[in-house]
N, C-alpha and C positions, 0 to 999 in steps of 0.2 A: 386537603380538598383539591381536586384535582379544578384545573380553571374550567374543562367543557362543562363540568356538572355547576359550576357556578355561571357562565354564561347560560348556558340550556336552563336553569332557575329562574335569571333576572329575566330572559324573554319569555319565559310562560307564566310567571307572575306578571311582567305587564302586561300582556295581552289580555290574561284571564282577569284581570284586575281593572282594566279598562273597559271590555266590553260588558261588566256589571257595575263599572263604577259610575257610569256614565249616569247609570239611569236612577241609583242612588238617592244625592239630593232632588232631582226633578221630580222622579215619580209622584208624591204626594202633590203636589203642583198641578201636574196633570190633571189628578184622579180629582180633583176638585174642581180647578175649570173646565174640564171636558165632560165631567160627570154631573156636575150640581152635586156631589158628593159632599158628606159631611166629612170634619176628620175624626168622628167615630168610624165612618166606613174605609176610612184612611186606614187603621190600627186594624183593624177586622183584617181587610186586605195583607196586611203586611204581619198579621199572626195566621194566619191560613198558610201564606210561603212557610213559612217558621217551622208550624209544628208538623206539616206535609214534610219538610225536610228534616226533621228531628224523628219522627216514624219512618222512615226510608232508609236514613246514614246507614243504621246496622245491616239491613239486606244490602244494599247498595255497596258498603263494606266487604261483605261477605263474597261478594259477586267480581270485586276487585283482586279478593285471592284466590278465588276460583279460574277466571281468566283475565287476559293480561289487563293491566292494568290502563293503559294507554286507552284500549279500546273501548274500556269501561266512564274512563274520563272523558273520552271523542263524544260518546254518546249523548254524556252529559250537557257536553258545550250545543251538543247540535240543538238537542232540546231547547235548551235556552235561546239560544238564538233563533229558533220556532220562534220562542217564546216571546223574545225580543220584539221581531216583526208581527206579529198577532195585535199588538196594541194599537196597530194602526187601523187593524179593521173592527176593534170592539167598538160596538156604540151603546153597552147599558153595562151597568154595573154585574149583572149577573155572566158577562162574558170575561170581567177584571175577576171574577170568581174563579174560571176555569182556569184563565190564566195563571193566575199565583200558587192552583193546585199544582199545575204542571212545573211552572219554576220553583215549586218545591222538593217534587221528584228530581228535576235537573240537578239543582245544588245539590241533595242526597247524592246524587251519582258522581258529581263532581268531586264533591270535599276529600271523602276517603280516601279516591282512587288518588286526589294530587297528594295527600299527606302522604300516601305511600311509596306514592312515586319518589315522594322529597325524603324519606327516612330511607327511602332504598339507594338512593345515590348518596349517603352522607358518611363518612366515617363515623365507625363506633366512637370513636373514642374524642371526636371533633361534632358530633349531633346537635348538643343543642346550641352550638356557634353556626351552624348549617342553617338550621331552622330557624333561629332569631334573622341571619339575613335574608331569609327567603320569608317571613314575616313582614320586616322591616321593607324590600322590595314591594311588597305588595299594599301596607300600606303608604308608601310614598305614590305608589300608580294612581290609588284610591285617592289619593288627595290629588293628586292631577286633574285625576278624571271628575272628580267635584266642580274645579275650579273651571274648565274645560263643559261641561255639560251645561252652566248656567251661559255660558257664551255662543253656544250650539243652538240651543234654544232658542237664546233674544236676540240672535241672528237670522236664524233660518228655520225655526219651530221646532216640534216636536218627531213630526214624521222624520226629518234628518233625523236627529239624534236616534232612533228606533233601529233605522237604518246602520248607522256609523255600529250600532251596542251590536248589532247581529252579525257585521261584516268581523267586526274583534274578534266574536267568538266563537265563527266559522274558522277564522285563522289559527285561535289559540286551537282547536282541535287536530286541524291540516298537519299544524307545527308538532304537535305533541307526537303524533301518528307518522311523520315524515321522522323525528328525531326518535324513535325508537327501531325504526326500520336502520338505522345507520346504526345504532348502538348493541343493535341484536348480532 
């Protein structure tokens, strides 16, 4: 394993790892005190993301070996991070609807193109040692950004945190897009 593909790994699983990990534990939090929501409409919300991004992976896939891959992943992040900041301006539950469609599409666009990108930069014969650290990076992000979002919050609310999750994944795109132009 060559070290840039293992540095270029650990900084776009944190980034992308943070600016979704943030919102993570919180979201439900939210979607209750801001909404009067039940946590039936918790679970509703958070299966609408789910299965929008389980009917999208394969085209979304498809469209990552079609063209590059990078650009396919940018897309993704930027969506999301739409998406990220959007929450600040929903004020009824039918807008957390819209929302979670589109961050379903995002993550669809996302997932594939980063697994590809990680199986592409990985020796054959070193893959799934590639893949468990670029796993294992990502969940350590994720638990940062856990521990890191409940402090964000009961410091300085929700709008920060919305903010900080969109700036992440403005970056994790920039970054992914600037490190393929150097590597091409």
């Amino acid at each position: 394993m060559r070290r840039s593909s293992i540095l270029f790994m650990i900084t776009l699983n944190t980034l992308s790892s943070l600016g979704v990990g943030l919102l993570g534990p919180i979201y439900p939090i939210f979607i209750v005190n801001h909404f009067s929501a039940s946590v039936v409409d918790v679970g509703i919300l958070s299966a609408v993301s789910s299965l929008v991004a389980a009917v999208f992976k394969a085209p979304a896939g498809r469209l990552s070996d079609l063209y590059r891959r990078e650009k396919i992943f940018f897309a993704g992040v930027m969506m999301g991070s739409i998406c990220s900041l959007s929450y600040i301006f929903a004020f009824d539950l039918t807008h957390l609807y819209i929302i979670e469609f589109f961050f379903g599409v995002s993550f669809a666009l996302q997932r594939p193109a980063l697994l590809a990108l990680m199986t592409d930069m990985s020796d054959k014969d070193k893959r799934g040692l590639f893949l468990g650290i670029f796993e294992s990076v990502y969940d350590i992000a994720w638990a940062v950004a856990a521990l890191l979002s409940g402090i964000v919050v009961s410091m300085f609310g929700f709008k920060l945190l919305f903010f900080i999750c969109s700036g992440f994944q403005v970056s994790t795109g920039f970054f992914v897009l600037k490190s393929a132009k150097v590597s091409h």
